[in-house]
N, C-alpha and C positions, 0 to 999 in steps of 0.2 A: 303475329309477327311474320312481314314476310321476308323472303328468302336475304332481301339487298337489305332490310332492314338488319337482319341476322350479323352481317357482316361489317355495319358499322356501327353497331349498340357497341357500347359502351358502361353496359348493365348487365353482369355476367347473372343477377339471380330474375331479371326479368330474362333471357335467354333462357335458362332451364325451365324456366316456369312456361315458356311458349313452346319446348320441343318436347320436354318430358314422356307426353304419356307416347311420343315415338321413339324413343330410345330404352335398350333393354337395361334389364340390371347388371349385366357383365358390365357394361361403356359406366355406368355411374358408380360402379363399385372400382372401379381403375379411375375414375376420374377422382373422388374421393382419395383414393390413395396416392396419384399426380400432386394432390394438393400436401397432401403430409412428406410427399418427396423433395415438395416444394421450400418444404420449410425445414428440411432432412439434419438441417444444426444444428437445429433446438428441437429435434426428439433425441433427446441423450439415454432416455432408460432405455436398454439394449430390450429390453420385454416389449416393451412398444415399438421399436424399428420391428423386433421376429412377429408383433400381430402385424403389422402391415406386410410382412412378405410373405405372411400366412391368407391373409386376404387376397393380395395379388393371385396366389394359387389357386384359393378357391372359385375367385372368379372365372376361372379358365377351365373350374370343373373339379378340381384336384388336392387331394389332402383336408377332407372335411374333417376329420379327429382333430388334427393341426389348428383348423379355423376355429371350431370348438371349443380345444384348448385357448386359443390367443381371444376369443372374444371374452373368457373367463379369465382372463390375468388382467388385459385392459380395463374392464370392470372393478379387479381389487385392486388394481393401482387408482385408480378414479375415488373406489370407496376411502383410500388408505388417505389418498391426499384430501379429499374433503373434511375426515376425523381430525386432521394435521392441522387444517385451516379453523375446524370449529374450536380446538385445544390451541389457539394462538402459534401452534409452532409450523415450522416448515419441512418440506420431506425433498426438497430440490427439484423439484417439476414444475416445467412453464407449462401454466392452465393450457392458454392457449392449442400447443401441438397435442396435446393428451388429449381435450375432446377431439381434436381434426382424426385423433387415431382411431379412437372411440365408434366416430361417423364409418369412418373404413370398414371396419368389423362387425357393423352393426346387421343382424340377420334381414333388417329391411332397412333399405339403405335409401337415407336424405340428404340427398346432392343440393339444394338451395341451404343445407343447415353448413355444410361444411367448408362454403365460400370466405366462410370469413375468417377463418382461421389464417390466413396468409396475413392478415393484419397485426399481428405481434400484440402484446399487453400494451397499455398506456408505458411510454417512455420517461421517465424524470428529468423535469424541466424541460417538456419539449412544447412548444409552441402550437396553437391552434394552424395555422397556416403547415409548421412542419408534421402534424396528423393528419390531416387531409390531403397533404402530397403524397403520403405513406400510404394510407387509404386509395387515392389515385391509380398508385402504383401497382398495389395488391389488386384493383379489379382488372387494369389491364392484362394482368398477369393469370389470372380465371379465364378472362377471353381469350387467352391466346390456348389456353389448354382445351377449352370448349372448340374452337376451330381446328384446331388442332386433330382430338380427338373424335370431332363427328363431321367437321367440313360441310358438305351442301347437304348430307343424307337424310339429315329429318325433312328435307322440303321437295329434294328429289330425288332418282336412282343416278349412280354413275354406270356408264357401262364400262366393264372390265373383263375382257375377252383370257377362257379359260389359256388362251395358247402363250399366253404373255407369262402366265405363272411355269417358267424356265426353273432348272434346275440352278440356273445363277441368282435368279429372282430370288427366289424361294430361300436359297441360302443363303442371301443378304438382310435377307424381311428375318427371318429365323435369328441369325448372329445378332441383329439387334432388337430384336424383343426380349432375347434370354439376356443380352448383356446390359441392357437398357443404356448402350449409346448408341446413341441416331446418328453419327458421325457421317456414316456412309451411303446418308438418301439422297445424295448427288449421284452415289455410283449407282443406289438401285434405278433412280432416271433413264442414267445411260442403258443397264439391263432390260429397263420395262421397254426402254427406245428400240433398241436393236432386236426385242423381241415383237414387235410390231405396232405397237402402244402409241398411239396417235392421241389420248386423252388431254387436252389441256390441264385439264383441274388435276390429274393425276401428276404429270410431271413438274406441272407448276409447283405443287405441292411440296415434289421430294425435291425441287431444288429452291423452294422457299425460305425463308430466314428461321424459322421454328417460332418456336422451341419443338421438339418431338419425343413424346414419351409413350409406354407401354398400351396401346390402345390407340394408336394413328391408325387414320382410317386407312391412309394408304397401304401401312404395312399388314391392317387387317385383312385389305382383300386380299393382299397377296399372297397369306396365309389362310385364304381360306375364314378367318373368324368372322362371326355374326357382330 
């Protein structure tokens, strides 16, 4: 896949499948967890929203007892509702978001598995044409988190000059990775701008349409993450 290709696929699991082995495991265990954000209504068991903000952490390095723990609750809720399903009864979890959680927490983690969890269960009484606009929808919705989260870097480097990472940078990249609104990548622009930042791809970026979640490339460099 090349790079202009990368940009107008329309195929979020051929995309990981062409960048994969250049991308590390922190971007696909945040990306993983992008996509359970994604669908953040329907993970209602509070056990499964804590393994996912136990993953987010450990992906940054941090809190492995936590990881540990949440990969082992994810697992008995998985075990508990498949016993529920083979006993005919139900335990109130959509299949769905519980494997997408499952993928997140997973010690080796499969980013082409957990694309498809944006696509909700089969719906009642819903029309072949309205499944495939749903389906539609959910891939664009991958793509835009894939772009998002790696932009040009599997195909090339960006240059991003240490002098730009401002003490205003720095605290705007920061305020939204911990808070996970992206609200303010129009102001980090203007910060990257007025600190010297001539990058097209960079600024175009922060003042692009998003969506922007936890592992934007731009707020990575600016922080410094891999």
């Amino acid at each position: 896949m090349t790079e202009e290709e990368w940009w107008s696929s329309e195929n979020p699991l051929m995309m990981i499948r062409a960048v994969r082995d250049r991308v590390g495991t922190r971007k696909w265990r945040l990306f993983c967890c992008a996509v359970c954000r994604a669908i953040w209504d329907r993970v209602t068991d509070e056990r499964l929203r804590g393994a996912v903000e136990a993953a987010e952490q450990f992906a940054d390095g941090h809190g492995e007892t936590e990881f540990d723990s949440a990969c082992a609750s994810a697992s008995f809720i998985h075990r508990e509702y498949e016993a529920a399903r083979t006993c005919g009864e139900s335990v109130g979890l959509n299949f769905f978001p519980m494997v997408a959680v499952l993928h997140a927490v997973a010690r080796v983690v499969h980013p082409t598995a957990a694309i498809g969890f944006m696509r909700e269960e089969p719906r009642p009484g819903e029309t072949t044409e309205e499944r495939d606009a749903r389906y539609a929808r959910a891939r664009l919705k991958n793509r835009a988190l894939l772009h998002d989260m790696l932009g040009p870097l599997p195909f090339r480097p960006v240059a991003f000059s240490p002098e730009w990472r401002t003490p205003t940078a720095v605290a705007l990249a920061r305020g939204m990775y911990d808070s996970r609104d992206f609200g303010a990548m129009p102001i980090l622009a203007d910060a990257l701008q007025d600190a010297g930042c001539d990058s097209g791809n960079v600024l175009e970026h922060c003042r692009g349409p998003g969506p922007h979640v936890r592992g934007c490339w731009v707020v990575d460099l600016v922080l410094g993450k891999e």
